[in-house]
KEMAR-181319 format. One line per field, with one value per atom (N, C-alpha, C, CB): residue in three letters; residue number from 1; x, y negated, z negated; atom name. Coordinates in Angstrom, 1 decimal. Glycine has a CB too. Example, Ala and Ser with C-alpha at 12.3 -4.5 7.8 and 13.67 -1.06 7.14 Angstrom:
% KEMAR-181319
aa	(ALA, ALA, ALA, ALA, SER, SER, SER, SER)
i	(1, 1, 1, 1, 2, 2, 2, 2)
c1	(13.2, 12.3, 13.2, 11.3, 12.8, 13.7, 12.9, 14.1)
c2	(5.7, 4.5, 3.3, 4.5, 2.2, 1.1, 0.0, 0.6)
c3	(-7.8, -7.8, -7.8, -9.0, -7.1, -7.1, -7.9, -5.7)
at	(N, CA, C, CB, N, CA, C, CB)
% end
This chain:
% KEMAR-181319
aa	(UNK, UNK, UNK, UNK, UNK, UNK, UNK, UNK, UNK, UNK, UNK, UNK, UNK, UNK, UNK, UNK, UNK, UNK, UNK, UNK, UNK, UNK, UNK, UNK, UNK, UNK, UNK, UNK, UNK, UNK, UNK, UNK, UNK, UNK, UNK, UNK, UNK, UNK, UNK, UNK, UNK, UNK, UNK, UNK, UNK, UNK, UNK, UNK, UNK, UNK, UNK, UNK, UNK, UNK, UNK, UNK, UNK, UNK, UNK, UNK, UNK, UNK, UNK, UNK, UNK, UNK, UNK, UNK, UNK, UNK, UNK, UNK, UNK, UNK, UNK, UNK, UNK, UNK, UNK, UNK, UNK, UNK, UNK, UNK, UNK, UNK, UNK, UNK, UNK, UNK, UNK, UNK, UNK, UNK, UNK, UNK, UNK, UNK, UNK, UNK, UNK, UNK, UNK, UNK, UNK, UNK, UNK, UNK, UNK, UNK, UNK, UNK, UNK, UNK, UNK, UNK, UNK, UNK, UNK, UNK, UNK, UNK, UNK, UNK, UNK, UNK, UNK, UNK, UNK, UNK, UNK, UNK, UNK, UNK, UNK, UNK, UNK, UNK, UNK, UNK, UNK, UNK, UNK, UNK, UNK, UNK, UNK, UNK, UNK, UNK, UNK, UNK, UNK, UNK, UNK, UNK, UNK, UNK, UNK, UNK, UNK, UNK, UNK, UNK, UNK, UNK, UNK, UNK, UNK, UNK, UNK, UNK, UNK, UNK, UNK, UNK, UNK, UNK, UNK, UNK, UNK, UNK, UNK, UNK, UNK, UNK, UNK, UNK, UNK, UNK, UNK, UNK, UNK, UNK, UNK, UNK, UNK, UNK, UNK, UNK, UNK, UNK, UNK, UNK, UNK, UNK, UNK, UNK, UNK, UNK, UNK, UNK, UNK, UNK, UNK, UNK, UNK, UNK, UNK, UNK, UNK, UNK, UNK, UNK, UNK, UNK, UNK, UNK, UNK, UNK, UNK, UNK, UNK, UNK, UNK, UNK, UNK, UNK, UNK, UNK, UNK, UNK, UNK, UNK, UNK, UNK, UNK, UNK, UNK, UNK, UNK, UNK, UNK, UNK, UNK, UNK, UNK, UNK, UNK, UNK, UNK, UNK, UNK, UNK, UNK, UNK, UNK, UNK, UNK, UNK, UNK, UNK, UNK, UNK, UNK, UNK, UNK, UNK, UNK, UNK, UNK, UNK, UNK, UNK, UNK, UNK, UNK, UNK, UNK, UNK, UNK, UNK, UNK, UNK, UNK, UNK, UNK, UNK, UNK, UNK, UNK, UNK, UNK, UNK, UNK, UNK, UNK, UNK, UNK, UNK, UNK, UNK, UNK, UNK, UNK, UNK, UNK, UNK, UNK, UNK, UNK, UNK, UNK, UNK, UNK, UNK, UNK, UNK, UNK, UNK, UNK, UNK, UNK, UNK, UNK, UNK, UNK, UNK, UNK, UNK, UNK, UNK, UNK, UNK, UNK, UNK, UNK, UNK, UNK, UNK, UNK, UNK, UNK, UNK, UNK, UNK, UNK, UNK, UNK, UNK, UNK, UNK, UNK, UNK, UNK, UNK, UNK, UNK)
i	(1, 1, 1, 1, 2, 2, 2, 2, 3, 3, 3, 3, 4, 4, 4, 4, 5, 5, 5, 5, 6, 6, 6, 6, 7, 7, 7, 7, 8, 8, 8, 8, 9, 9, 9, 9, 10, 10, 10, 10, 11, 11, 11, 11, 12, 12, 12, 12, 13, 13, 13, 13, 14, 14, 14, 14, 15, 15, 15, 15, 16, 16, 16, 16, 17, 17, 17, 17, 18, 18, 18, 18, 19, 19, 19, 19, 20, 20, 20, 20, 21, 21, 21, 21, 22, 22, 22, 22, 23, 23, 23, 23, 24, 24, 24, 24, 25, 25, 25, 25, 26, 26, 26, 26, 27, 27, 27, 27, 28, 28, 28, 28, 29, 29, 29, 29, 30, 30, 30, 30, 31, 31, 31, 31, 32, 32, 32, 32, 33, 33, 33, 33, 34, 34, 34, 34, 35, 35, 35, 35, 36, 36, 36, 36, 37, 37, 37, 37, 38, 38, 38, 38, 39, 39, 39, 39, 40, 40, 40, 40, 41, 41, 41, 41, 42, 42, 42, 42, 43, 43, 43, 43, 44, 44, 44, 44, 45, 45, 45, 45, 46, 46, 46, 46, 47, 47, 47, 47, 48, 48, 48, 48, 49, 49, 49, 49, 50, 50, 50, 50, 51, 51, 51, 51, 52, 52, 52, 52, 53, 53, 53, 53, 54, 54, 54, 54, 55, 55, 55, 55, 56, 56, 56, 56, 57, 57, 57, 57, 58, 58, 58, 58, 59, 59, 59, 59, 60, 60, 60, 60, 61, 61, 61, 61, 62, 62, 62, 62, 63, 63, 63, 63, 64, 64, 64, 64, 65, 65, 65, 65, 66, 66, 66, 66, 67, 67, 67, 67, 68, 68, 68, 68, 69, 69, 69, 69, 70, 70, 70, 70, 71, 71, 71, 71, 72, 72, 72, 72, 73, 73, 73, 73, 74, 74, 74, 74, 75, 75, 75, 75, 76, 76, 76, 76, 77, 77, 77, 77, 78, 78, 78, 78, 79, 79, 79, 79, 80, 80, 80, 80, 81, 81, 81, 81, 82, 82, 82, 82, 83, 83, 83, 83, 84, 84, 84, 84, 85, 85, 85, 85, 86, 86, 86, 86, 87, 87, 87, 87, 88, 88, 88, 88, 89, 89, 89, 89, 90, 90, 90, 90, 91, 91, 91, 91, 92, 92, 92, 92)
c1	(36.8, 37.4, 36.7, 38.9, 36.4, 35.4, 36.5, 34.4, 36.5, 37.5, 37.4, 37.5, 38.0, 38.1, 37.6, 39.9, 37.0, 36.6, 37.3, 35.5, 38.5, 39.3, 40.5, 39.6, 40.4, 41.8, 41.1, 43.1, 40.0, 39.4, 40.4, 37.8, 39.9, 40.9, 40.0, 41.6, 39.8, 38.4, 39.2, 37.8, 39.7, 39.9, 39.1, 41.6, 39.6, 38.8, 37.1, 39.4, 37.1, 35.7, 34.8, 35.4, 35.1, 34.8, 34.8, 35.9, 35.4, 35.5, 34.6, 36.8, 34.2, 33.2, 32.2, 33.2, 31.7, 30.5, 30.0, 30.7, 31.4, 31.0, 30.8, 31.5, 31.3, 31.2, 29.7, 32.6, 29.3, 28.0, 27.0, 27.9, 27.3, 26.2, 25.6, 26.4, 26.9, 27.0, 26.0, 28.6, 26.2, 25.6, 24.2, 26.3, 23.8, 21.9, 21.5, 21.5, 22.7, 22.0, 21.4, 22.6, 22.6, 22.1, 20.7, 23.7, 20.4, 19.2, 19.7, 17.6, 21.5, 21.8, 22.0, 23.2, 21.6, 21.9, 23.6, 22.2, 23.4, 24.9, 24.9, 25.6, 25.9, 26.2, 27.4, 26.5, 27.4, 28.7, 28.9, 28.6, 30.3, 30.9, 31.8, 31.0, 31.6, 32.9, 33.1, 33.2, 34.3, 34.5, 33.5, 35.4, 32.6, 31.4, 30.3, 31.4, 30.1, 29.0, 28.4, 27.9, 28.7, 27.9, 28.6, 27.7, 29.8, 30.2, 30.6, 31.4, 31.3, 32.4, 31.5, 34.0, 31.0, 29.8, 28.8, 29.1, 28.5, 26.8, 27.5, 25.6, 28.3, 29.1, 29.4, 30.0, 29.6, 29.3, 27.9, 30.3, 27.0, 26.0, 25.2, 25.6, 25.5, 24.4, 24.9, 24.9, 26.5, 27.1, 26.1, 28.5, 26.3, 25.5, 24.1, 25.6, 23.5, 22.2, 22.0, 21.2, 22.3, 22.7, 23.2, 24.2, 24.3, 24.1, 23.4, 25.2, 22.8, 22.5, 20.9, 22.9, 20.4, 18.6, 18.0, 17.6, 19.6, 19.8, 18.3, 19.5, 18.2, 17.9, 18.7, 17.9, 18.7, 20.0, 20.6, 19.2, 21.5, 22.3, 21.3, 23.5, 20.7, 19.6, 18.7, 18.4, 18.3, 17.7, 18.1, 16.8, 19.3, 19.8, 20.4, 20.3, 20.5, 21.1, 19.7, 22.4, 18.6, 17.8, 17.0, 17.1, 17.2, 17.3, 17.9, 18.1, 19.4, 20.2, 19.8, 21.4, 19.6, 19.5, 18.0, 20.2, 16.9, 15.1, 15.8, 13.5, 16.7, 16.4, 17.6, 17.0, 18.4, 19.7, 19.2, 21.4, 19.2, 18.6, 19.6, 18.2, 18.9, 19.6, 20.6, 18.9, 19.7, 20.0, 21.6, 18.8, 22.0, 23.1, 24.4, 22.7, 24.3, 25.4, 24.9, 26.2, 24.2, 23.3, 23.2, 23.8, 23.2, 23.2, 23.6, 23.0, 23.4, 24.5, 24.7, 23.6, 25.7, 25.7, 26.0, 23.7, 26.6, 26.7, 28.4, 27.1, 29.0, 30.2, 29.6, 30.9, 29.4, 28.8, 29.5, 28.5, 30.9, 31.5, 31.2, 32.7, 31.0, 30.5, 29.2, 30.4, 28.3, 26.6, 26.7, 25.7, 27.5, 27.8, 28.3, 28.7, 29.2, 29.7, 28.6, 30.4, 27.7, 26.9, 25.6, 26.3, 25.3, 24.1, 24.7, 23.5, 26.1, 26.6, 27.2, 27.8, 27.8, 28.6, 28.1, 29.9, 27.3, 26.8, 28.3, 25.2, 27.6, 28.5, 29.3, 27.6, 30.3, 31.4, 31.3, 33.2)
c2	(-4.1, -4.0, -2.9, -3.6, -3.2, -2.3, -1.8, -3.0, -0.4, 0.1, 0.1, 1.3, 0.1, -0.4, 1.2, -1.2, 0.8, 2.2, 2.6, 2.3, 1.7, 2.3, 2.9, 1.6, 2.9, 3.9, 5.2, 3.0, 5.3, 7.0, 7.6, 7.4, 9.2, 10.0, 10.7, 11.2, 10.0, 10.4, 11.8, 9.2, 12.2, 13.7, 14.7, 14.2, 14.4, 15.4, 15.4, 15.1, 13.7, 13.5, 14.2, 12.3, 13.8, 14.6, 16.0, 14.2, 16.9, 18.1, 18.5, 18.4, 18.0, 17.7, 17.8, 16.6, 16.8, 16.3, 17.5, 14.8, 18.1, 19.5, 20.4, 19.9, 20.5, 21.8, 22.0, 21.8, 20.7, 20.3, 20.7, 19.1, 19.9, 20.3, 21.5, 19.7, 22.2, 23.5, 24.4, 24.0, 24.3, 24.8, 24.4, 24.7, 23.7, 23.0, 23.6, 21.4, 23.7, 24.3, 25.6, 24.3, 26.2, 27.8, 28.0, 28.5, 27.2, 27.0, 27.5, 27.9, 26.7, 27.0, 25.5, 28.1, 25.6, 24.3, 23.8, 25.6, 22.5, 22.1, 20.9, 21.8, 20.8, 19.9, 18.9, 20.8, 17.8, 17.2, 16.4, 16.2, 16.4, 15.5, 15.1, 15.8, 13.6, 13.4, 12.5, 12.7, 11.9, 11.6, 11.2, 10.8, 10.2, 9.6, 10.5, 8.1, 10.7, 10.7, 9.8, 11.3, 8.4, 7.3, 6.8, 6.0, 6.7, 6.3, 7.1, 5.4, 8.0, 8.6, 10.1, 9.0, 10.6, 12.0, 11.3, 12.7, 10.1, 9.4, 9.1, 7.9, 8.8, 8.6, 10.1, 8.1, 10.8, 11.9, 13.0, 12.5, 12.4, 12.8, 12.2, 12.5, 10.9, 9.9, 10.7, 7.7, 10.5, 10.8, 12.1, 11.0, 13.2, 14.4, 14.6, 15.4, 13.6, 13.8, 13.3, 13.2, 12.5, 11.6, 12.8, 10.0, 13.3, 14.0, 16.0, 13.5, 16.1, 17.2, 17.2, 17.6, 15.7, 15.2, 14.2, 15.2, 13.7, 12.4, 11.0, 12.9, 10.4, 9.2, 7.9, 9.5, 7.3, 5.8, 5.6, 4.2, 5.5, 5.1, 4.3, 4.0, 3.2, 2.6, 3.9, 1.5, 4.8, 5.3, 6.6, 5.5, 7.4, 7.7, 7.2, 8.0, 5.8, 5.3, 4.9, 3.7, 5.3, 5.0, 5.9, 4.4, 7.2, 8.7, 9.1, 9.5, 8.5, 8.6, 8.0, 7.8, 6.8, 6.2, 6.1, 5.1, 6.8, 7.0, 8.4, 7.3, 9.1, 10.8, 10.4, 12.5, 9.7, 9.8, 9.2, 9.1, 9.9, 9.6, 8.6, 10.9, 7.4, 6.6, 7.0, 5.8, 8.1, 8.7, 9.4, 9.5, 9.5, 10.8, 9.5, 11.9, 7.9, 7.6, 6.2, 8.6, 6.1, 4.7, 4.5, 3.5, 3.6, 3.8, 4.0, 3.4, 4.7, 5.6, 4.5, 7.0, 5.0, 3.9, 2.4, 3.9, 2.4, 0.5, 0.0, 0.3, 0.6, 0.4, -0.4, 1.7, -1.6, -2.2, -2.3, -3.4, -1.6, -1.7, -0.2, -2.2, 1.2, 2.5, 2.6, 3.3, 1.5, 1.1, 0.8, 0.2, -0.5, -1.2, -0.3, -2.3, 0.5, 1.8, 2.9, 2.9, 3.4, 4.1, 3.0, 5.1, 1.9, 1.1, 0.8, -0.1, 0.5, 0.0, 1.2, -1.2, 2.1, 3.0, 4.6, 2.9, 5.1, 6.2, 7.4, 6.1, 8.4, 9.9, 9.7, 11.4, 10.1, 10.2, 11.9, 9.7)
c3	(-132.0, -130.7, -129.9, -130.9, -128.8, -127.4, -127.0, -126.1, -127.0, -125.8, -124.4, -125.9, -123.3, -122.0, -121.3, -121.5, -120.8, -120.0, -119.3, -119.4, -118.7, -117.9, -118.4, -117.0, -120.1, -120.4, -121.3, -121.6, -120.7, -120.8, -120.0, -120.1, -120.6, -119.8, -118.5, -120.7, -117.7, -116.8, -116.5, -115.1, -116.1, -115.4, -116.3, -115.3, -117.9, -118.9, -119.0, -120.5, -118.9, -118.9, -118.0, -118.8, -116.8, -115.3, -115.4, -114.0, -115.6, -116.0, -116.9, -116.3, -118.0, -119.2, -118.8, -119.8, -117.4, -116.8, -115.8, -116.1, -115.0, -114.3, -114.7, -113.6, -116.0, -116.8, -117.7, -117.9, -117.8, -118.3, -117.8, -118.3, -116.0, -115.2, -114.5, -114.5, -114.7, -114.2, -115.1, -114.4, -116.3, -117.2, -117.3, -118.3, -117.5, -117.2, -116.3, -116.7, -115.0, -113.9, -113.8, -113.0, -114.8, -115.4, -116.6, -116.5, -116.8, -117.8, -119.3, -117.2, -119.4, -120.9, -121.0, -121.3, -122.4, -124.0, -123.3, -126.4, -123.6, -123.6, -124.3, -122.3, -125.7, -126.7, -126.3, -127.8, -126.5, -126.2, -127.7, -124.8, -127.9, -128.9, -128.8, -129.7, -130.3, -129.9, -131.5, -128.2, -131.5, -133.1, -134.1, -133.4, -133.8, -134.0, -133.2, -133.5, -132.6, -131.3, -130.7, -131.6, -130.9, -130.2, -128.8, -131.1, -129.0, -126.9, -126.2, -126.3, -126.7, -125.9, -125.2, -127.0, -126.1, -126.0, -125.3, -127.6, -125.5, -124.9, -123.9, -125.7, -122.6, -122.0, -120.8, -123.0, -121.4, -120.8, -120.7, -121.1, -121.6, -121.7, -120.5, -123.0, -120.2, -119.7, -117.8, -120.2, -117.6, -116.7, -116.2, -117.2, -117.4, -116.7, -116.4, -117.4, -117.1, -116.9, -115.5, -118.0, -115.3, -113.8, -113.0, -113.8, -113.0, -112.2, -111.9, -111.9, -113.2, -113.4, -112.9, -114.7, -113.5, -112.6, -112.0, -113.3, -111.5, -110.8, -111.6, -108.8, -111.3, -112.1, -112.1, -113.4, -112.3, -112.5, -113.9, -112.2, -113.8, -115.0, -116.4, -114.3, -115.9, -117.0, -118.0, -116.0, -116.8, -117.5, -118.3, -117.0, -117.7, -118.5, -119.9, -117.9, -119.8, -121.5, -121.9, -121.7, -121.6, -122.4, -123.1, -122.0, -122.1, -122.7, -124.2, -121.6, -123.5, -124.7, -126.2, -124.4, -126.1, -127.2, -127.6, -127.2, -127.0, -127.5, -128.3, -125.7, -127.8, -128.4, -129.6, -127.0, -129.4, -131.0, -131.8, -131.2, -132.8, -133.9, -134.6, -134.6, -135.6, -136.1, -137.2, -136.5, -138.1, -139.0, -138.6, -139.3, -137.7, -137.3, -137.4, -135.3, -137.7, -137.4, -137.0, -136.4, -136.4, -135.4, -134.2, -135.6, -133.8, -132.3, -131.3, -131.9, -130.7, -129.1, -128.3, -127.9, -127.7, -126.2, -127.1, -125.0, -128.0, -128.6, -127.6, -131.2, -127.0, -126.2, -125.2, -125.7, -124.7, -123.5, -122.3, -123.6, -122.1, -121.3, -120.6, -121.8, -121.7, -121.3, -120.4, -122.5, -120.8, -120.3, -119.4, -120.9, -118.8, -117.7, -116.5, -118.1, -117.2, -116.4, -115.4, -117.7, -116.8, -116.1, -115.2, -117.2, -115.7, -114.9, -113.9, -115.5, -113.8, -112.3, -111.7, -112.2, -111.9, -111.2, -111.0, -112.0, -112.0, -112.2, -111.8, -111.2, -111.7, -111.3, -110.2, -110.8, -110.5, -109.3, -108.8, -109.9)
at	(N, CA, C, CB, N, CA, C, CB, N, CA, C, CB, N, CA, C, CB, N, CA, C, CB, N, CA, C, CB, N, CA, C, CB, N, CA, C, CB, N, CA, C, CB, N, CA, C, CB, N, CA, C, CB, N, CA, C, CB, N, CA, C, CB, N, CA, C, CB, N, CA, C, CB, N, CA, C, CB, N, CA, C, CB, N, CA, C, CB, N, CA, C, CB, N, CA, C, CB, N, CA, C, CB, N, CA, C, CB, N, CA, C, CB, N, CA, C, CB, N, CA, C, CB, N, CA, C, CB, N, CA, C, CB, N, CA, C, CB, N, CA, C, CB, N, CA, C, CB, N, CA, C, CB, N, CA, C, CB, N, CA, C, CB, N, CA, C, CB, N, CA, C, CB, N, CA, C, CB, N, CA, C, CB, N, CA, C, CB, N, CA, C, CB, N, CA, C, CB, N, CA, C, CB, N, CA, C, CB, N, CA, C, CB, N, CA, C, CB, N, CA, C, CB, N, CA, C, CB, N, CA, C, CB, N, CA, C, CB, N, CA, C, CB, N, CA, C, CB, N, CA, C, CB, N, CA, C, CB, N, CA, C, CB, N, CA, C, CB, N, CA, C, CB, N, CA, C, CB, N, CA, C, CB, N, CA, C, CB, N, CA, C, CB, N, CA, C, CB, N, CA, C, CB, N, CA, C, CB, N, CA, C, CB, N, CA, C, CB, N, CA, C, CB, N, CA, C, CB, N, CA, C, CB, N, CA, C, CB, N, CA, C, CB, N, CA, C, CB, N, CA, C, CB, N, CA, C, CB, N, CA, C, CB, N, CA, C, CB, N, CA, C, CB, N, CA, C, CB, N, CA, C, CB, N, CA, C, CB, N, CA, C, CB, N, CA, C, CB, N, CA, C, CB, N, CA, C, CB, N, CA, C, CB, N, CA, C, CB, N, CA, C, CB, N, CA, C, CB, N, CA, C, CB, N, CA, C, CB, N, CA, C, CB, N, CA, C, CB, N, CA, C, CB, N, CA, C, CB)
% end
């Protein structure tokens, strides 16, 4: 079962993604997680990089999943409805 991207809790996520970006901007480390690490963290990962060094959504998920390692769990970003999200919609 794929979870629907629209019953995220975007307010937290969004806050996640400013609090993210904020921080990069300061030239500090920022980790994101989440129960697995493959949608929900790659999801706000992708979000921030988008808007922390602008780029398009594609390539941010390809960022994502060239750098996660298989070994940690398998592959990031496997949610296609989270991908579709960032390739069509990018940062709010």
């Amino acid at each position: 079962d794929t979870p629907d991207a629209t019953k995220l809790p975007w307010r937290d996520i969004l806050k996640a993604v400013d609090r993210a970006s904020l921080e990069i901007s300061r030239r500090r480390r920022v980790m994101a997680m989440c129960a697995q690490g493959r949608n929900r963290s790659g999801l706000v990962v992708g979000l921030t990089l988008m808007r922390a060094y602008g780029g398009s959504g594609k390539d941010a998920v390809e960022i994502i999943r060239t750098n996660r390692s298989p070994r940690h769990g398998g592959a990031a970003l496997a949610n296609p409805a989270f991908v579709k999200l960032l390739v069509e919609r990018g940062p709010r």
